[in-house]
C-alpha positions as CSV (number, residue, x, y, z in Angstrom):
1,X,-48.4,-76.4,120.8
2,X,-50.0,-74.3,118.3
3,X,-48.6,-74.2,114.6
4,X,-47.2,-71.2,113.7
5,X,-45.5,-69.8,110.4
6,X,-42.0,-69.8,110.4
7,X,-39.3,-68.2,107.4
8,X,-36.0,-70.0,106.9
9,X,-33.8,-67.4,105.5
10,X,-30.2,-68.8,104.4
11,X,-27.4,-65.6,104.7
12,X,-23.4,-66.3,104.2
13,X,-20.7,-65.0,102.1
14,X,-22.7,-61.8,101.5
15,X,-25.1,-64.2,100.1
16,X,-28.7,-64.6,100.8
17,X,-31.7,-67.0,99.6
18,X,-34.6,-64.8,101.7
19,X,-37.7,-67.9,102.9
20,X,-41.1,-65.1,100.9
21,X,-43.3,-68.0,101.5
22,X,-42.6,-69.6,105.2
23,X,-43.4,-73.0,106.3
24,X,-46.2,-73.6,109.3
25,X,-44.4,-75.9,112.1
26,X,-45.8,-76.7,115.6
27,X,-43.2,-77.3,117.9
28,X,-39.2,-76.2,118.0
29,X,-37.9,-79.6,116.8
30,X,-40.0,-79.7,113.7
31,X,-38.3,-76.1,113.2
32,X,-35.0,-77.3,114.0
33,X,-35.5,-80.5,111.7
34,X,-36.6,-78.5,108.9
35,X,-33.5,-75.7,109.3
36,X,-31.6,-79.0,108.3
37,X,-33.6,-79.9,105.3
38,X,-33.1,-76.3,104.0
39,X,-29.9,-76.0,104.4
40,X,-29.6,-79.5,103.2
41,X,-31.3,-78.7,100.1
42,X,-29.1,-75.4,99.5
43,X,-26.0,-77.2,99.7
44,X,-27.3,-80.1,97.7
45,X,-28.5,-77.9,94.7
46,X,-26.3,-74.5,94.5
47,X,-22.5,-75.2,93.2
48,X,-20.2,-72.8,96.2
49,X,-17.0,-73.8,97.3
50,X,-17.5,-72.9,101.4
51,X,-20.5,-73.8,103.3
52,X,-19.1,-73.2,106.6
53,X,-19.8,-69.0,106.6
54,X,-23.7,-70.0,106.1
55,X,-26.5,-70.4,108.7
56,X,-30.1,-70.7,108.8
57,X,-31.8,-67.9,110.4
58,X,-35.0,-68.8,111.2
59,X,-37.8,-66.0,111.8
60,X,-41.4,-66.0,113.2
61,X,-44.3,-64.4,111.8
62,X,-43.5,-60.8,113.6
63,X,-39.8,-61.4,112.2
64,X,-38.7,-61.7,115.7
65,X,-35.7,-64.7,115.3
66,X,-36.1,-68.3,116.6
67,X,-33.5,-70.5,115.8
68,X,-30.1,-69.3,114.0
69,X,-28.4,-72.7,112.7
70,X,-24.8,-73.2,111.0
71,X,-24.5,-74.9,107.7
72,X,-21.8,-77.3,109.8
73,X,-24.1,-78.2,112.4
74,X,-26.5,-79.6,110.3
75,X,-27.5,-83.7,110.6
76,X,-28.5,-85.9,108.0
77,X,-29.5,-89.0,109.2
78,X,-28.2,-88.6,112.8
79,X,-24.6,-87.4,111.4
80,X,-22.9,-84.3,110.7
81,X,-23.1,-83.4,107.4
């Protein structure tokens, strides 16, 4: 599979952090495994009291979506986080 450019846009509680830059990714499980490590990184660095109203909507290139991913279904090391 081709790579392709991908934006990892992170929307919940009227809140948004909006992916400007993108991440180039060939197949759907290196999008799905980077979702995680977004999200991941999100949760690990912003102080917010509810991460369950937050998802990762992933985007192609054209903006057309690929993946849409909630904050609670997110794995870290094969577990829930």
């Amino acid at each position: 599979m081709p790579r392709r450019l991908y934006r990892f846009h992170c929307l919940g509680g009227g809140d948004a952090v909006f992916d400007l830059q993108g991440r180039w990714l060939s197949s759907i499980r290196e999008v799905r495994q980077h979702a995680d490590r977004v999200a991941l990184g999100l949760m690990t660095g912003v102080g917010c009291n509810d991460w369950t109203v937050w998802t990762v909507d992933v985007r192609d290139a054209a903006g057309r979506p690929v993946l849409f991913r909630a904050f609670t279904a997110v794995r870290v090391d094969g577990q829930r986080a």
